[in-house]
Kinemage of the C-alpha trace (Angstrom):
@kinemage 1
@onewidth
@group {chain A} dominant
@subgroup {mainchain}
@vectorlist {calphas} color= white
{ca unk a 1} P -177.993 101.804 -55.583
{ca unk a 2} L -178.193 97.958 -54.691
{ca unk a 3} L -176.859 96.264 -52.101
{ca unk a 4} L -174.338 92.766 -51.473
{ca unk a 5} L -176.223 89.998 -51.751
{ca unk a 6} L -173.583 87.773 -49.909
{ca unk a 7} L -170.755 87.178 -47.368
{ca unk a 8} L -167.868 88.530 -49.129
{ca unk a 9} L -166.217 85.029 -50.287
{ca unk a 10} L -162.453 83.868 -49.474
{ca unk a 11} L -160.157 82.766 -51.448
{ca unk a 12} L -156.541 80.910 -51.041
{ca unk a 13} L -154.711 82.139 -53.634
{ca unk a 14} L -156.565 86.171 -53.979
{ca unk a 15} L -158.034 88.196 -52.337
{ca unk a 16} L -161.141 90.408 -53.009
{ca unk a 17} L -162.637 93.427 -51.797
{ca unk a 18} L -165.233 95.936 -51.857
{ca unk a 19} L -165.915 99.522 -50.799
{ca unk a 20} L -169.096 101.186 -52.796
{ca unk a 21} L -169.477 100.543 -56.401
{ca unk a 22} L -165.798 99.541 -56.143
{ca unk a 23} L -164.789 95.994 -56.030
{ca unk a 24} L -161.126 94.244 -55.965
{ca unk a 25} L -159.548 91.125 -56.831
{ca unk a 26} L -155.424 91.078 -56.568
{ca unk a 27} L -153.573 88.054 -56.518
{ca unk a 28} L -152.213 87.143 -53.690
{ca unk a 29} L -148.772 84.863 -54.135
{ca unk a 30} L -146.784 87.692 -53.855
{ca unk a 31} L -143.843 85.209 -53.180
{ca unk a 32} L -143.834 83.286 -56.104
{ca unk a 33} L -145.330 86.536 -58.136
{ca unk a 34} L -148.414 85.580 -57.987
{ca unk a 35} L -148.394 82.317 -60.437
{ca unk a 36} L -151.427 81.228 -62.026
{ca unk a 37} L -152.554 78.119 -60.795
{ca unk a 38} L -155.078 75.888 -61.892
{ca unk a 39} L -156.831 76.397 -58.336
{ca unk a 40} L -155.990 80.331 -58.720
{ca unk a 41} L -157.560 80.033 -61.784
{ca unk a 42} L -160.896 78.346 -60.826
{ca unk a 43} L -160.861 80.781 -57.607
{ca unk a 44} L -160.399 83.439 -60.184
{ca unk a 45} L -163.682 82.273 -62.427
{ca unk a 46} L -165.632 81.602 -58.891
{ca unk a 47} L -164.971 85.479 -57.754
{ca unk a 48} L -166.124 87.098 -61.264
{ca unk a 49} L -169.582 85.256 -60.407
{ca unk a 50} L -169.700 86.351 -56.908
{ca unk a 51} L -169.169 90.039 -58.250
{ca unk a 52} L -171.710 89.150 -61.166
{ca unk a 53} L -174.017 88.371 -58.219
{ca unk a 54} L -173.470 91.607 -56.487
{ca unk a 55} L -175.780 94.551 -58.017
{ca unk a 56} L -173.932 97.263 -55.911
{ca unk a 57} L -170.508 96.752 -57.783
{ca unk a 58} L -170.069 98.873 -60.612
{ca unk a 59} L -166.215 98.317 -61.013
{ca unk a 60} L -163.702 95.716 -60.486
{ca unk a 61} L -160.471 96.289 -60.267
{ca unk a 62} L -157.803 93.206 -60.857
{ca unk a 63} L -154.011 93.760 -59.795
{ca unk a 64} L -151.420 91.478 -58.110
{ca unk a 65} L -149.849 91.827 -54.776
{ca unk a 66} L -145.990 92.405 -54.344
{ca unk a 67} L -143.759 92.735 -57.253
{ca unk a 68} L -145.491 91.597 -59.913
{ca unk a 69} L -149.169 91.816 -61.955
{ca unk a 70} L -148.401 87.845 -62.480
{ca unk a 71} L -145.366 85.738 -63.401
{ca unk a 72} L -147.912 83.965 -65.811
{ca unk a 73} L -149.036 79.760 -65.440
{ca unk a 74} L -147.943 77.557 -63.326
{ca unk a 75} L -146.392 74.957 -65.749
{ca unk a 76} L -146.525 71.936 -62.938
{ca unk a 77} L -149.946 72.469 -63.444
{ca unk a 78} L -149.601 70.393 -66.367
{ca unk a 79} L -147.496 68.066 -65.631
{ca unk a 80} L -148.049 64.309 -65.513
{ca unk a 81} L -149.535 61.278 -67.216
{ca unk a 82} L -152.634 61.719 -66.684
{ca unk a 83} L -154.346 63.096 -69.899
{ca unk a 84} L -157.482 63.631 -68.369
{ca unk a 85} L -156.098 65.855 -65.362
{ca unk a 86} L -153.941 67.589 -67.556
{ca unk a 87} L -157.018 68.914 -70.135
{ca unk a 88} L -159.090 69.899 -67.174
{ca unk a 89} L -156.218 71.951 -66.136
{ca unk a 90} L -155.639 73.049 -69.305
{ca unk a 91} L -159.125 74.204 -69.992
{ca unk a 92} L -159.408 76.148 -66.155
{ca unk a 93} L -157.606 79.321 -67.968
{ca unk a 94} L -159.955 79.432 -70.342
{ca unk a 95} L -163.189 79.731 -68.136
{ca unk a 96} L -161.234 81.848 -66.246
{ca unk a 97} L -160.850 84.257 -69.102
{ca unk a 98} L -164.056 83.998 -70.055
{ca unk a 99} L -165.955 84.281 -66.846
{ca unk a 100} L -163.501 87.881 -66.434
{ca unk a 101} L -164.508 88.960 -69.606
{ca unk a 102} L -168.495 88.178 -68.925
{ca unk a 103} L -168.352 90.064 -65.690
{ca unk a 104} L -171.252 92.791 -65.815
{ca unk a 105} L -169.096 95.056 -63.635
{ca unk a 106} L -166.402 97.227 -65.584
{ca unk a 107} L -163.264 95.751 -65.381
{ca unk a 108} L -159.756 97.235 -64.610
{ca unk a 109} L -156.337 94.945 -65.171
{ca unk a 110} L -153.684 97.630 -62.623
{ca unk a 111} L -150.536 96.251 -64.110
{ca unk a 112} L -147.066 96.458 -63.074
{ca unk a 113} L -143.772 94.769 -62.416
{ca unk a 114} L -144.427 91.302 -64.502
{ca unk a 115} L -147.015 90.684 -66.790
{ca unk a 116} L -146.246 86.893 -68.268
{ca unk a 117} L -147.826 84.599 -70.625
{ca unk a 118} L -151.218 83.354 -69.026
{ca unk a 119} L -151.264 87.360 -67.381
{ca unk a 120} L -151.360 88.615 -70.618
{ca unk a 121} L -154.459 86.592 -71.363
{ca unk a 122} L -156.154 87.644 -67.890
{ca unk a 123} L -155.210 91.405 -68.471
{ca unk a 124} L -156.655 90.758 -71.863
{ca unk a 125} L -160.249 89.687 -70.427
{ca unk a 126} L -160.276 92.783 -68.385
{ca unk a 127} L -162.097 96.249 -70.050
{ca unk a 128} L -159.608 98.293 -69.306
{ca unk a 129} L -155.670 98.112 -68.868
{ca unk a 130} L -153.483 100.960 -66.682
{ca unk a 131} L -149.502 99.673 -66.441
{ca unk a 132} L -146.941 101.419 -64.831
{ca unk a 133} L -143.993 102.414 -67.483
{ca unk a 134} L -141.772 99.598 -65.712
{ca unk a 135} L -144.062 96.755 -66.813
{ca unk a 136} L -142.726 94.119 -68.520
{ca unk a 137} L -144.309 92.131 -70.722
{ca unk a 138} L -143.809 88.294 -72.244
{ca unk a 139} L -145.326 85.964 -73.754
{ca unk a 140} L -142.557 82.814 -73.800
{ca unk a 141} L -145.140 79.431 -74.397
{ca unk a 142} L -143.640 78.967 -77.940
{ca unk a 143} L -140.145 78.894 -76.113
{ca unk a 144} L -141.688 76.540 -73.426
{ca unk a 145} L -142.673 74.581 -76.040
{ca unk a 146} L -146.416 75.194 -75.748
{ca unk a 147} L -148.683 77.105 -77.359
{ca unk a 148} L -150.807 80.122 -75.488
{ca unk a 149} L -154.258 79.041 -74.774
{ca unk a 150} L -157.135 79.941 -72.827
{ca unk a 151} L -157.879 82.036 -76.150
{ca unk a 152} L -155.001 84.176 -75.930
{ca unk a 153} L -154.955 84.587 -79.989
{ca unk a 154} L -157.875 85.966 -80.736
{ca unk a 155} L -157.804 88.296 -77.715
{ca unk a 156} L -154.818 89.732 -78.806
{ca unk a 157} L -156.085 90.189 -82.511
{ca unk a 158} L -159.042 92.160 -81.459
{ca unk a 159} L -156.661 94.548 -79.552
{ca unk a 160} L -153.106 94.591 -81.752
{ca unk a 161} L -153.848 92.867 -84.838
{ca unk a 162} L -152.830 89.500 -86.683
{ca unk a 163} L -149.290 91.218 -87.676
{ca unk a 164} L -147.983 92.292 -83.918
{ca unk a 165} L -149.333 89.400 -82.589
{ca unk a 166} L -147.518 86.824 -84.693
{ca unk a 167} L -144.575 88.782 -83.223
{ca unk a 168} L -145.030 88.802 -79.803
{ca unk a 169} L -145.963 85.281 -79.885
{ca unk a 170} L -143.959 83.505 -82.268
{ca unk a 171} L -140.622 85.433 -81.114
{ca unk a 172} L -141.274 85.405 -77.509
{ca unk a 173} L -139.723 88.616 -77.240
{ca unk a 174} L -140.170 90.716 -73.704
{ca unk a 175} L -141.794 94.252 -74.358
{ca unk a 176} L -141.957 97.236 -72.603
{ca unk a 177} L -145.304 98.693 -71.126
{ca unk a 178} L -144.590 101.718 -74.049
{ca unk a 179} L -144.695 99.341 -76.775
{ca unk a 180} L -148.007 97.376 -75.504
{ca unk a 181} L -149.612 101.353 -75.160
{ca unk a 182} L -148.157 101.934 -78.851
{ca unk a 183} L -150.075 98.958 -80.331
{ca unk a 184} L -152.792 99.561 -78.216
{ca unk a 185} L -153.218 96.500 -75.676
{ca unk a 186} L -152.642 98.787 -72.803
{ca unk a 187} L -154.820 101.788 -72.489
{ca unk a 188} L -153.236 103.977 -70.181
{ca unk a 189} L -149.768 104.138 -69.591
{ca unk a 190} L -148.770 106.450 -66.166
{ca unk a 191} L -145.150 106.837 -64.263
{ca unk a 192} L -144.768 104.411 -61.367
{ca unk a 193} L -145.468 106.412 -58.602
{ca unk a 194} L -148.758 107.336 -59.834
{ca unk a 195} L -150.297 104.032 -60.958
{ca unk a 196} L -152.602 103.467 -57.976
{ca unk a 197} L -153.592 106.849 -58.526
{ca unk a 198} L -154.377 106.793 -62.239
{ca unk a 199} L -156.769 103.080 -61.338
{ca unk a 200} L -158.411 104.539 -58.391
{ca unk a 201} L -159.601 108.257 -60.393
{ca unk a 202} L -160.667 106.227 -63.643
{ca unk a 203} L -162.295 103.195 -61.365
{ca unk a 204} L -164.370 106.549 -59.362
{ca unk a 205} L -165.331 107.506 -62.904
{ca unk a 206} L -166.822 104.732 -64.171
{ca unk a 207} L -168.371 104.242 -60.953
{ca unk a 208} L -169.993 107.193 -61.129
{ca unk a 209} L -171.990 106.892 -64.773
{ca unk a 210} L -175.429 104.666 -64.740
{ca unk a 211} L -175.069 101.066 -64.262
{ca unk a 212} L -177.463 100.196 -67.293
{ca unk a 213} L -175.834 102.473 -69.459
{ca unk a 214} L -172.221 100.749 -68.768
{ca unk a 215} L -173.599 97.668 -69.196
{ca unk a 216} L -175.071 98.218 -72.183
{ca unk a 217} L -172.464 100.103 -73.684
{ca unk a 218} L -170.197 96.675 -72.780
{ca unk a 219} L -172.585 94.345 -74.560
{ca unk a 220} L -172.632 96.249 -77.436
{ca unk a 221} L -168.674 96.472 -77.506
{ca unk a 222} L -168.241 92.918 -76.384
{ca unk a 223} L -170.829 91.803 -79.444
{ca unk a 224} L -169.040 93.860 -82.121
{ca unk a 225} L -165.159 92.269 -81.274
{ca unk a 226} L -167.112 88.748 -81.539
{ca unk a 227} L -168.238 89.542 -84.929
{ca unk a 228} L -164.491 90.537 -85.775
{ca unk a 229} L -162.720 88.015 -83.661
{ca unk a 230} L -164.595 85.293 -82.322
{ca unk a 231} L -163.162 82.925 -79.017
{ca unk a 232} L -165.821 80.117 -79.556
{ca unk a 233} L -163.641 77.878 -80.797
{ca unk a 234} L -160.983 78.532 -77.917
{ca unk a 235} L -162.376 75.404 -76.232
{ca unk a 236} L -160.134 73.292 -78.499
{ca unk a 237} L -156.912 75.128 -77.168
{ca unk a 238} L -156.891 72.969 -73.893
{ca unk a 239} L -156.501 69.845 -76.489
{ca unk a 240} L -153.416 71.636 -78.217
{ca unk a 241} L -151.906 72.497 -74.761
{ca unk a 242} L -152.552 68.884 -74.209
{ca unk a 243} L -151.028 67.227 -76.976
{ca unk a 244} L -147.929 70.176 -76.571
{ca unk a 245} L -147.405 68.674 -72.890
{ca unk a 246} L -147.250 65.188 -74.225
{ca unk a 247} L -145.198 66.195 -77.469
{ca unk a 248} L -141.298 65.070 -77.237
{ca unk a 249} L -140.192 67.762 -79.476
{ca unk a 250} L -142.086 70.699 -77.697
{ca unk a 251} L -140.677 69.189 -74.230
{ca unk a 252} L -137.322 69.338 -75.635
{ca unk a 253} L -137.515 72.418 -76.472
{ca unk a 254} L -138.824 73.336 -73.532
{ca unk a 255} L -136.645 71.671 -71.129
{ca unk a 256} L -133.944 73.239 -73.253
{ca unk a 257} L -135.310 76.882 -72.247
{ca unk a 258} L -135.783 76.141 -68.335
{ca unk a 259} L -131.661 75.102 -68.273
{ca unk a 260} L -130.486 78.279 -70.346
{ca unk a 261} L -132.001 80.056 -67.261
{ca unk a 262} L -131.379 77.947 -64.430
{ca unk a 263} L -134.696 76.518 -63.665
């Protein structure tokens, strides 16, 4: 068994953890539900290399603190005139994504409470999904008048298909933690009461089996839904997002969505 290479980094917007082969990132805004910030974002990318570092880790689990998995981007994130600031914000949930989905540890999205937009994407990076039954899921860029990036698309083709993802997306329709488990983006679906539970026996299990064999066993999965579904060209999404925030049609429409709810 291997050791930690390094001081266990910190992090202002999560927090992460380790005990054994075990190791934890939640996000830690539990008072806005646990937004996802450009700097969350890069602090998100920066601890899946710290864990990538650490040969003792065998398992990460990813969960959000409080109410809430994530209440999805932070739209002022994007904001402003700056073109250049925008794209590189624009662009951060993509390496993000990727650098969760790289991670040579196992990877476990806990979800409950909210599960929005960009925190569909970063449940999507992770191997494995467990929500509660009272998750709700949403995916409402197309209403905000922008599209989902950071290779959302294809990530949700691999797992639900071309047909239920034009659905999901196009509609912006909330969906219950059943329906994700019925099209099969959430693998395990438990009562509420028993979701810590369900992460913490199948996170033991994994931890359990041969490092090279998991790893290898992820490579070979990972390479076979790149044949199917490639993200490579995700890197042009920050430029749609881009020309979306700059678009006066998709800001009407979006500005149009924020005052039916009061925002």
């Amino acid at each position: 068994m291997g050791s930690l290479t390094s001081e266990t980094p910190t992090f202002e917007t999560l927090r992460i953890a380790h005990e054994g082969r075990i190791g934890r990132i939640t996000l830690d805004r539990p008072e806005k539900l646990n937004p996802l910030s450009t700097l969350c974002l890069e602090e998100l990318a920066l601890a899946a290399k710290w864990f990538n570092g650490q040969d003792a880790i065998r398992v990460v689990v990813v969960t959000g603190a409080g109410r809430a998995f994530t209440a999805g981007a932070d739209l002022s994130a994007f904001s402003g005139d700056d073109s250049g600031i925008a794209r590189s914000g624009a662009d951060a949930g993509r390496l993000m994504a990727e650098a969760i989905e790289s991670m040579q540890a196992v990877t476990i999205a806990a979800i409950h409470g909210h599960c929005v937009g960009g925190g569909v994407v970063l449940a999507g990076a992770c191997d494995f999904r467990v929500a509660a039954e009272s998750t709700r899921f949403s995916i409402p860029e197309v209403d905000l008048g922008i599209p989902l990036a950071w290779g959302g698309i294809p990530r949700l083709v691999r797992e639900i298909g071309p047909a239920a993802t034009r659905d999901l997306v196009m509609t912006c329709r909330p969906f219950t933690a059943l329906e994700a488990h019925v099209r099969g983006f959430v693998t395990r679906m438990v009562d509420d009461d028993k979701l810590g539970d369900e992460v913490e026996d199948l996170a033991a299990t994994l931890a359990a089996k041969s490092s090279l064999t998991l790893r290898a066993t992820l490579i070979a999965v990972d390479a076979a839904v790149e044949a199917l579904v490639s993200t490579r060209f995700a890197w042009s999404d920050a430029d749609v997002l881009v020309n979306a925030m700059h678009d006066p049609e998709s800001r009407e429409v979006g500005a149009a969505y924020l005052r039916e709810r009061g925002r």
